[in-house]
C-alpha positions in Angstrom: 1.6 -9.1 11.3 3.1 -10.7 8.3 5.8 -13.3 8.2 7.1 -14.4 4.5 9.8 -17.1 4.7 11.6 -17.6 1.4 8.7 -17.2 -1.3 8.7 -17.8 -5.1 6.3 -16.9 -7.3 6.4 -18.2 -10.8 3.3 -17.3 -13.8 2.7 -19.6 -16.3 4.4 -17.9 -19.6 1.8 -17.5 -22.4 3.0 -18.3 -26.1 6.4 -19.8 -24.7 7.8 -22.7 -22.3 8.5 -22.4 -18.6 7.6 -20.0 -16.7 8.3 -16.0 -15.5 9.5 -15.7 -12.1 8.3 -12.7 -10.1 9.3 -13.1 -6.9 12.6 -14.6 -6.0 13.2 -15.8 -2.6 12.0 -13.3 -0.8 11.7 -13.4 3.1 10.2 -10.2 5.0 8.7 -9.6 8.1 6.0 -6.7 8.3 5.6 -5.9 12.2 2.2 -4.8 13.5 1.2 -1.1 13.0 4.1 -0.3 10.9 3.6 1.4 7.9 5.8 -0.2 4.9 6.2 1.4 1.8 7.2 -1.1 -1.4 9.2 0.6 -4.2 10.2 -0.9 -7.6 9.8 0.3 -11.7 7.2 -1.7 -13.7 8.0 -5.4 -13.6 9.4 -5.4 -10.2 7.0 -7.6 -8.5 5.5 -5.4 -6.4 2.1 -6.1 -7.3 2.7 -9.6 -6.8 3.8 -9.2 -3.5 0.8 -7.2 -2.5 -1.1 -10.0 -3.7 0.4 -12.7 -2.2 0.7 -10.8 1.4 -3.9 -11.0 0.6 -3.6 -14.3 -0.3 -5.3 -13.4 -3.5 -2.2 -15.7 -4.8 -0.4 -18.4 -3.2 3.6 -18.9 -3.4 5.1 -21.5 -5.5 7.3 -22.0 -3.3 8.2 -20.9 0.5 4.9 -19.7 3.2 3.3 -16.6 4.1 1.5 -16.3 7.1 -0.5 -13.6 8.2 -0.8 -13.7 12.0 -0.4 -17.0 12.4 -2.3 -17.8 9.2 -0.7 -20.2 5.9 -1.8 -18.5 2.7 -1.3 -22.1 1.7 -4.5 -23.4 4.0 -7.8 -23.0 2.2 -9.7 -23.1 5.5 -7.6 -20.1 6.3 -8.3 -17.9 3.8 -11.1 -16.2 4.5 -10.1 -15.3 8.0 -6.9 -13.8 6.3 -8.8 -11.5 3.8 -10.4 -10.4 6.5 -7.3 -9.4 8.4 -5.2 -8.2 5.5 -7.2 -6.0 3.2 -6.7 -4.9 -0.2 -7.4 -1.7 -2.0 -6.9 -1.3 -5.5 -5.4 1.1 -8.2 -8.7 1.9 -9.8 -11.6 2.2 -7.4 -14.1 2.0 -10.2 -13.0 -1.7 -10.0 -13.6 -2.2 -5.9 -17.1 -0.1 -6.0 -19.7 -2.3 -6.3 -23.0 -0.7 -5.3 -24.7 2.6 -5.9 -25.1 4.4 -3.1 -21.8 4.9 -0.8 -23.1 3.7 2.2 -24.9 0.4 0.6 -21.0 -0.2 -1.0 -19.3 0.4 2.5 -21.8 -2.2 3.8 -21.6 -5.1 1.0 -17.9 -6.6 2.9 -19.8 -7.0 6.2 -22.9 -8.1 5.1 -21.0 -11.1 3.3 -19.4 -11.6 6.3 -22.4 -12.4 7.9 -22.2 -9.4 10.7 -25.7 -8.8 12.5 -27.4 -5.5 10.8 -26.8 -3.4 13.8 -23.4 -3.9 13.4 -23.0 -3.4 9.8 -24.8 0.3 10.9 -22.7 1.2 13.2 -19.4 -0.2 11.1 -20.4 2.0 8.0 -20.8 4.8 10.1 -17.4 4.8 11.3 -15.8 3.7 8.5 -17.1 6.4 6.7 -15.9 8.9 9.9 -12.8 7.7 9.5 -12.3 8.6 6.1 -14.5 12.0 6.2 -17.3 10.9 3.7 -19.6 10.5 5.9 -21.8 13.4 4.2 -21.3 11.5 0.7 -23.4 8.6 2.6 -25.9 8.6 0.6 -24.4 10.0 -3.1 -23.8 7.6 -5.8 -20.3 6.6 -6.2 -20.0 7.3 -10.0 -20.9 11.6 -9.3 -17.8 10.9 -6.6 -14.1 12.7 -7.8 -11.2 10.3 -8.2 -9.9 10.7 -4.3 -13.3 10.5 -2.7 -13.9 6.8 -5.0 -11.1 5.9 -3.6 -11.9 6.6 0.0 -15.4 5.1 -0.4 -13.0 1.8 -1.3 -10.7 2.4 2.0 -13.7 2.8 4.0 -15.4 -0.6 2.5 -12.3 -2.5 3.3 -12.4 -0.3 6.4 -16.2 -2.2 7.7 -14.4 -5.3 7.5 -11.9 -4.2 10.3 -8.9 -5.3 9.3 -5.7 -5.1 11.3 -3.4 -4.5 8.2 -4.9 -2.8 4.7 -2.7 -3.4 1.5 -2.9 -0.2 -1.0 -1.5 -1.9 -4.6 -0.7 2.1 -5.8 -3.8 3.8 -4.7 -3.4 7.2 -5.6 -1.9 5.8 -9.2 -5.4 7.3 -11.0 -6.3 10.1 -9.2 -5.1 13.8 -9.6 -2.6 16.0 -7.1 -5.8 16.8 -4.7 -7.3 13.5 -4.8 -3.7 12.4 -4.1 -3.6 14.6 -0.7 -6.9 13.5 0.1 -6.1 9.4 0.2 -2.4 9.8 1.6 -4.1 11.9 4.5 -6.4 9.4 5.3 -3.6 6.6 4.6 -1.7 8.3 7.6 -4.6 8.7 9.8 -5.6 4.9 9.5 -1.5 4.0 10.8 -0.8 6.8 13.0 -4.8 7.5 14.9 -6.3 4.1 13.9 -3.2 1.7 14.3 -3.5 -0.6 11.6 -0.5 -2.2 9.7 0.0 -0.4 6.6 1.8 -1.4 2.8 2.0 0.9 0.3 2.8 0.5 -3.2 3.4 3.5 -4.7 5.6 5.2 -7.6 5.4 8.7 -5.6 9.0 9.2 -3.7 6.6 12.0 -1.4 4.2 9.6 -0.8 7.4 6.8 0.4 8.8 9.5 2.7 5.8 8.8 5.3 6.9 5.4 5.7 8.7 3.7 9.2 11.1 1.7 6.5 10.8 1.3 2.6 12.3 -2.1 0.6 13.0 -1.3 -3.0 12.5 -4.5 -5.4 14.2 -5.4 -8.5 13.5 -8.8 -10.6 11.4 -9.8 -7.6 14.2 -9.5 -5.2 14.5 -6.8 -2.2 18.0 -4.8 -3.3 17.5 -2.2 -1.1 16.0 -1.9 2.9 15.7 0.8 5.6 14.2 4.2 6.5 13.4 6.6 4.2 16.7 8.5 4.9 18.1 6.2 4.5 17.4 4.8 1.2 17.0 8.8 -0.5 20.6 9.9 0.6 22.1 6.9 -1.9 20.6 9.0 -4.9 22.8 7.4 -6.9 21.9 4.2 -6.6 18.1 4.6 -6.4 18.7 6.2 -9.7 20.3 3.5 -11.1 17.5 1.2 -10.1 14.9 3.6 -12.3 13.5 5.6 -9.7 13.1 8.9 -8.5 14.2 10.2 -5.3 12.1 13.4 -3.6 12.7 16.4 -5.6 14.3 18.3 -2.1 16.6 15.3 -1.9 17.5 15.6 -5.4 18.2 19.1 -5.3 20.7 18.7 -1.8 22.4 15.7 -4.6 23.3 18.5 -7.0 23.9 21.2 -4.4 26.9 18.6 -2.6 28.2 18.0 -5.5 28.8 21.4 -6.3 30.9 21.2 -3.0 28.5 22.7 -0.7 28.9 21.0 2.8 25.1 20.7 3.4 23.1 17.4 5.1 22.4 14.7 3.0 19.7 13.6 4.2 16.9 16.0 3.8 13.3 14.8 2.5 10.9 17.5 2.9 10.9 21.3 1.9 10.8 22.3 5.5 13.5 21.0 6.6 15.6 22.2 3.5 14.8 25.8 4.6 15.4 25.6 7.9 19.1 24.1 6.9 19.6 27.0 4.8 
């Protein structure tokens, strides 16, 4: 879905020479209708990534192609937006109309799509994410989670094969929270698109088919979520959590009970003991 061969990123430093590198050499591959989570503390590069998988920036050095697609090639671009969406932290800044089903319509309609089309694609975008009874509310009377499903389902009329969510549940509250991660899950697992996520939520990074963890713009740590929670020790020392289950089986081992190490949800902790 997404091929990134040895890509550097490098801002232009404000107030001082040179510039700050944010990626470093990176080279992933994100396989169609996986769902990839992206973990990292503040300064990581993790939003940088996110953006340069959209081509909403382009590498300084190295390629990203997105089937098929060089980031690099401005005739390009468009078709890759198109493929690779993007949703936002805030969806106050992704909502641009006011009525729900006029935003969920604004992506097509700039595509050029017949009005027929654009009917039928708002309709099912808004199935998909279960608002379609909030069709015809105004986005600002909306909670936090249902904004930000209103977002998924705009990026959603646009049918993309892979959607991009730069910490999407960053804003919202513990239900809102349920509310987008269900409908995250449903888009990879009923609707088979290619999922990234962003997020700082270990819960939220145990869903995924593999997790890299970035530091200084560099991937220090790859594979599936069991396997990057059971090295507790050095997830820690990266600055980030690990699930509070996993963290509790931690303590429990070392106080030299011979228990799995492995464990990532509640469930499966009580079945164990």
């Amino acid at each position: 879905m997404i091929k990134i061969e040895d890509v550097t990123y490098e801002y232009n430093s404000i107030g001082e020479e040179g510039q700050l590198r944010a990626i470093r050499n990176l080279s992933i591959d994100v396989k169609r209708g996986e769902f990839l989570v992206i973990l990292g503390h503040n300064g990581s590069g993790k939003s940088t990534l996110a953006k340069l998988m959209n081509g909403l920036l382009i590498p300084t050095k190295g390629d990203i192609y997105v089937m098929g697609m060089n980031t690099k090639d401005e005739n390009k671009i468009w078709n890759i937006r198109e493929k690779a969406g993007m949703v936002f932290q805030n969806p106050d800044n992704q909502i641009v109309a006011t009525i729900v089903e006029e935003d969920v319509a604004f992506g097509p309609e700039n595509q050029g799509i017949p009005p027929a089309e654009i009917r039928k694609r708002v309709d099912e975008a808004l199935r998909i994410v279960e608002m379609t009874e909030y069709k015809r509310h105004a986005p600002h009377l909306l909670s936090g989670g249902q904004k930000q499903r209103v977002a998924i389902a705009g990026i959603l009329a646009m049918n993309p094969d892979c959607i991009i969510f730069d910490e999407p549940t960053a804003m919202l509250d513990p239900t809102g929270r349920i509310e987008v991660m269900n409908t995250i899950k449903k888009l990879n697992k009923v609707e088979e698109k290619t999922i990234v996520l962003i997020t700082h939520y270990m819960d939220e990074a145990v869903e995924a088919d593999r997790i890299l963890v970035m530091e200084q713009g560099e991937i220090v740590m790859a594979g599936t979520p069991r396997e990057i929670f059971k090295q507790v020790k050095k997830v820690k020392e990266l600055g980030l959590d690990v699930p509070q289950v996993t963290e509790l089986v931690y303590e429990l081992r070392k106080e030299g009970i011979d228990i799995q190490e492995d464990i990532l949800t509640v469930e499966e902790l009580v079945r164990l003991l």
